[in-house]
C-alpha positions in Angstrom: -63.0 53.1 -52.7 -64.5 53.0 -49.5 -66.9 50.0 -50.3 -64.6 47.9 -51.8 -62.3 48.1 -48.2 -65.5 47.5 -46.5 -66.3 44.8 -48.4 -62.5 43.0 -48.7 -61.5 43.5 -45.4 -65.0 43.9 -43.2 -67.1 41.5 -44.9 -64.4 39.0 -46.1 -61.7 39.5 -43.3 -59.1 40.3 -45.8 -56.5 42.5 -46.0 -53.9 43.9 -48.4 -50.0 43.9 -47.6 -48.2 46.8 -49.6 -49.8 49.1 -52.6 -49.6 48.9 -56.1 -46.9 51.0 -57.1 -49.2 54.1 -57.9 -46.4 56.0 -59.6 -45.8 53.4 -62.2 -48.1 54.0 -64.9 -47.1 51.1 -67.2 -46.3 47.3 -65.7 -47.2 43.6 -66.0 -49.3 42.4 -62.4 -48.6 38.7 -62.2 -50.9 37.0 -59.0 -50.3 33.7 -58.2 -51.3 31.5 -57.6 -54.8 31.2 -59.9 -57.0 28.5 -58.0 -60.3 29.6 -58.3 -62.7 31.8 -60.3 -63.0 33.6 -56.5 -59.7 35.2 -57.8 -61.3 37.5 -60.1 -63.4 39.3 -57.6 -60.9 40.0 -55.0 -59.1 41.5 -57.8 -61.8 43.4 -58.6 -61.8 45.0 -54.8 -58.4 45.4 -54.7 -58.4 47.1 -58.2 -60.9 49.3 -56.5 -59.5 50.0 -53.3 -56.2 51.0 -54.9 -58.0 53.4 -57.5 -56.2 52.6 -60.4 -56.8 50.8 -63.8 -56.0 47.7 -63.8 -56.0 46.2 -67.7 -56.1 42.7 -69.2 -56.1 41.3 -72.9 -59.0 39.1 -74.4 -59.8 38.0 -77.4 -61.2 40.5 -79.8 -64.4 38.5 -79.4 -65.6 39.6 -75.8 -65.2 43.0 -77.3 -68.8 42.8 -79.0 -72.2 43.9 -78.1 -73.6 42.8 -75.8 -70.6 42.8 -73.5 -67.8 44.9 -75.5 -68.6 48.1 -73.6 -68.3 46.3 -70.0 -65.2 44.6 -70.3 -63.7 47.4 -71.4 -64.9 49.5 -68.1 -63.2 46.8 -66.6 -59.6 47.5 -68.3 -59.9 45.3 -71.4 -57.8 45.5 -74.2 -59.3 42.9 -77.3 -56.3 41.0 -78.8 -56.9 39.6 -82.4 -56.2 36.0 -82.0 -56.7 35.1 -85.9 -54.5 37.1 -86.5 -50.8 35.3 -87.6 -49.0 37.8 -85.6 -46.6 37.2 -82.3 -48.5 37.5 -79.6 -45.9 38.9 -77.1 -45.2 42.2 -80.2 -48.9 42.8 -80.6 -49.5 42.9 -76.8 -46.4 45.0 -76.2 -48.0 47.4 -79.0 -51.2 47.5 -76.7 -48.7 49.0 -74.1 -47.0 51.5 -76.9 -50.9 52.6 -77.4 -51.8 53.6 -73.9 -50.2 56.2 -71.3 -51.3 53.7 -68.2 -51.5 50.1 -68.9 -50.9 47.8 -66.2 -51.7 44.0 -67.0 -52.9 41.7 -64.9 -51.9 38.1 -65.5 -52.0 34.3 -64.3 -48.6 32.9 -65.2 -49.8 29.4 -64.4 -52.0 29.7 -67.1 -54.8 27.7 -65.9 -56.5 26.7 -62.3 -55.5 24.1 -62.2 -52.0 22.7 -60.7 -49.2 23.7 -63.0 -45.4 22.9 -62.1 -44.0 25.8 -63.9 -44.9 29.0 -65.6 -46.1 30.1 -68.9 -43.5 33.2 -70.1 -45.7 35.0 -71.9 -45.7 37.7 -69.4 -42.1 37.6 -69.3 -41.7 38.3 -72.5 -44.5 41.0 -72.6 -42.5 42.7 -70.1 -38.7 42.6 -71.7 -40.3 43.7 -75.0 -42.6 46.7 -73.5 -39.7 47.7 -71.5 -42.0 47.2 -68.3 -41.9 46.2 -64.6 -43.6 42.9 -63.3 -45.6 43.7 -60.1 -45.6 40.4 -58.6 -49.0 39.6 -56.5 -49.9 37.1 -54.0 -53.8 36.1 -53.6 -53.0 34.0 -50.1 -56.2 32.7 -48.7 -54.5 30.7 -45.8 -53.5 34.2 -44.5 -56.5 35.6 -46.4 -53.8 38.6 -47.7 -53.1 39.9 -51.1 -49.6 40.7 -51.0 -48.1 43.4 -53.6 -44.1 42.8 -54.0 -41.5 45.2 -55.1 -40.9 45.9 -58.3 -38.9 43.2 -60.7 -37.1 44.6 -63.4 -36.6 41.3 -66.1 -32.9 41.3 -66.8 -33.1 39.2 -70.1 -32.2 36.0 -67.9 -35.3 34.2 -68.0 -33.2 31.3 -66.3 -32.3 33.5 -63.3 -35.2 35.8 -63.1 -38.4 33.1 -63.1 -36.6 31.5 -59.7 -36.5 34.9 -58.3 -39.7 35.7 -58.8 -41.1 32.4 -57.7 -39.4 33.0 -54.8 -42.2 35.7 -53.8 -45.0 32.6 -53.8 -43.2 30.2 -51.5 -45.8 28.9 -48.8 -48.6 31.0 -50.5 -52.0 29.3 -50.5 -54.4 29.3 -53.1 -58.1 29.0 -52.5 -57.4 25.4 -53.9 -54.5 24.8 -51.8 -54.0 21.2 -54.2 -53.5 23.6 -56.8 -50.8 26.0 -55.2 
């Protein structure tokens, strides 16, 4: 824990604004905005700063030698994407299947500059009966910010405005792509 806090906030001048939520063994981490592959390692530091698990869902494919054992010491859960299956079901059955499962995800979807959401993590969320962490990776403030819990009320309509609200002025490390 100790490297990771030297690293993030010595070495790279970062800092982190709130904490995970370290009671809440079971949630969906959205960060936004996804610019840059730089986002996966200050994940990584804050994952290990704030000494919990922090899971995501990849195609049953990465789960294979030689890298199957890695990426799931990194949290990975493989997903069978052949599979003619809903999506959202089998990923909430990932959650059933776990006591702690908290999953990280991009709701942009992509890098690159999105006008609105993907609601796959949404969806996840009313169907595992989970929270949504909502995370900002702000690089013009170089600050991870960590929101309160959102509780998805079945109104996507109202709820995605509310939780976009959180990202308003937040810089990505593409800012043309916030």
């Amino acid at each position: 824990m100790g490297l990771y806090k030297y690293i993030f906030n010595k070495l790279l001048g970062w800092e982190m604004v709130g904490d995970l939520h370290q009671g809440v063994n079971k949630a969906i981490i959205i960060v936004v905005p996804h610019t840059s592959w730089h986002d996966f390692y200050i994940g990584v530091l804050v994952r290990g700063m704030a000494n919990l698990q922090i899971n995501f869902v990849g195609k049953k494919e990465l789960f294979t030698w030689p890298f199957g054992a890695y990426f799931r010491w990194m949290g990975g859960a493989p997903l069978n994407r052949s599979k003619r299956e809903n999506k959202v079901q089998a990923i909430a059955a990932i959650f059933e299947e776990h006591e702690e499962f908290r999953m990280a995800m991009a709701p942009e979807g992509t890098r690159k500059k999105v006008d609105t959401w993907k609601t796959g993590f949404y969806y996840i969320a009313m169907e595992a009966k989970v929270p949504i962490i909502p995370v900002a990776f702000d690089y013009g403030k170089k600050q991870v910010v960590i929101f309160d819990l959102f509780y998805p009320t079945g109104d996507i309509q109202a709820d995605i405005p509310k939780l976009r609200q959180h990202f308003v002025g937040v810089v990505g490390k593409v800012p043309a792509y916030s």
